[in-house]
N, C-alpha and C positions, 0 to 999 in steps of 0.2 A: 504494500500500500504506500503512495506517495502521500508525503503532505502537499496542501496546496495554501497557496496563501493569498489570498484578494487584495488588491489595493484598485481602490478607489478615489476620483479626486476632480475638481474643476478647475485644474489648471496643473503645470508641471513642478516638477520639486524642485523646491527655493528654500528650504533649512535643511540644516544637518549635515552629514557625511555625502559625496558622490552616491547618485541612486543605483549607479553601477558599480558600488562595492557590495551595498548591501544586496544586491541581484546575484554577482558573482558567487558573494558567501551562502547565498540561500538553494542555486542549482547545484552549487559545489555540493554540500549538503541532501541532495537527495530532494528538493522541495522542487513544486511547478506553481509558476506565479502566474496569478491570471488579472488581467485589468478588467476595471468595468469603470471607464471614464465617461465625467457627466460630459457632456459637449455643447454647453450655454455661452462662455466667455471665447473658447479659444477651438476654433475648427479643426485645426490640425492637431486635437487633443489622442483621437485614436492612432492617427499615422505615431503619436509623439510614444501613447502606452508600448506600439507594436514593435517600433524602435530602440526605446528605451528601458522599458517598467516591464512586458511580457518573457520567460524564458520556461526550459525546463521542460519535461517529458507532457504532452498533449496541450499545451498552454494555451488560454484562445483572451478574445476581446469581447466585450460587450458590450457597445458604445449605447448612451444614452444622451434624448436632449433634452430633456429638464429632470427637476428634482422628482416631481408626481409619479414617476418611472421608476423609481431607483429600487422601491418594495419589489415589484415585479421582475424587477431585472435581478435582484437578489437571488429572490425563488428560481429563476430559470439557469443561474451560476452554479449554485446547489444543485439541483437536479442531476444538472451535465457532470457535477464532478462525483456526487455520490453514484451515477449509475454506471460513470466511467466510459463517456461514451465517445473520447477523445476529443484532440482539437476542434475549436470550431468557433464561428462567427456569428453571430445573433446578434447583429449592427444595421439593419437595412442592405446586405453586400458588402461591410468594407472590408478591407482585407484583414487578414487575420495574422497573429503568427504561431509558429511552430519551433521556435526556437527552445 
C-alpha cells in the first residue's frame, strides 16, 4: 500500500522550504502526491501542481474552479485513491501527471 498525500491550494508555494524538497523526500519515501488545485486566482495553477506539487507511483490532478467544488472534489480524490484505480484527471481534460 502506498501513502498518498493531497495538497491543495489557490495559488503556488511562497513559505517554507523549496516544494521540491519536500516532493523529492516524500517519493523518495515510498508516498504518491496528488494535487487538487483550486483554479480562481491563477490559471496556470494545474499546469503549475503537474509540474511542480504532483509525483510518485499513479499521481493524478484534480483541478477545480471555485471553492463550492472542493467537498466534491475531495470525495472523488478519495475514491480514486482508496479503490486504487490509478492515474488520472478529473479537471475538464487537463492534463494530468504521472510522475
Amino acid at each position: 500500500m502506498t501513502d498518498a498525500l493531497g495538497v491543495s491550494g489557490d495559488g503556488p508555494s511562497n513559505d517554507g522550504d523549496p516544494i521540491s524538497v519536500a516532493k523529492s523526500r516524500a517519493i523518495e519515501g515510498g508516498s504518491t502526491i496528488n494535487g487538487l488545485p483550486i483554479t480562481i486566482q491563477e490559471f496556470s495553477l494545474g499546469d503549475y501542481h503537474i509540474s511542480n506539487v504532483v509525483g510518485g507511483p499513479d499521481s493524478s490532478v484534480i483541478s477545480i474552479s471555485g471553492y463550492e467544488q472542493f467537498g466534491l472534489a475531495i470525495l472523488r480524490k478519495l475514491v480514486r485513491e482508496i479503490a486504487g484505480t490509478g492515474a488520472g484527471s478529473d479537471d475538464g481534460g487537463s492534463r494530468l501527471s504521472e510522475k
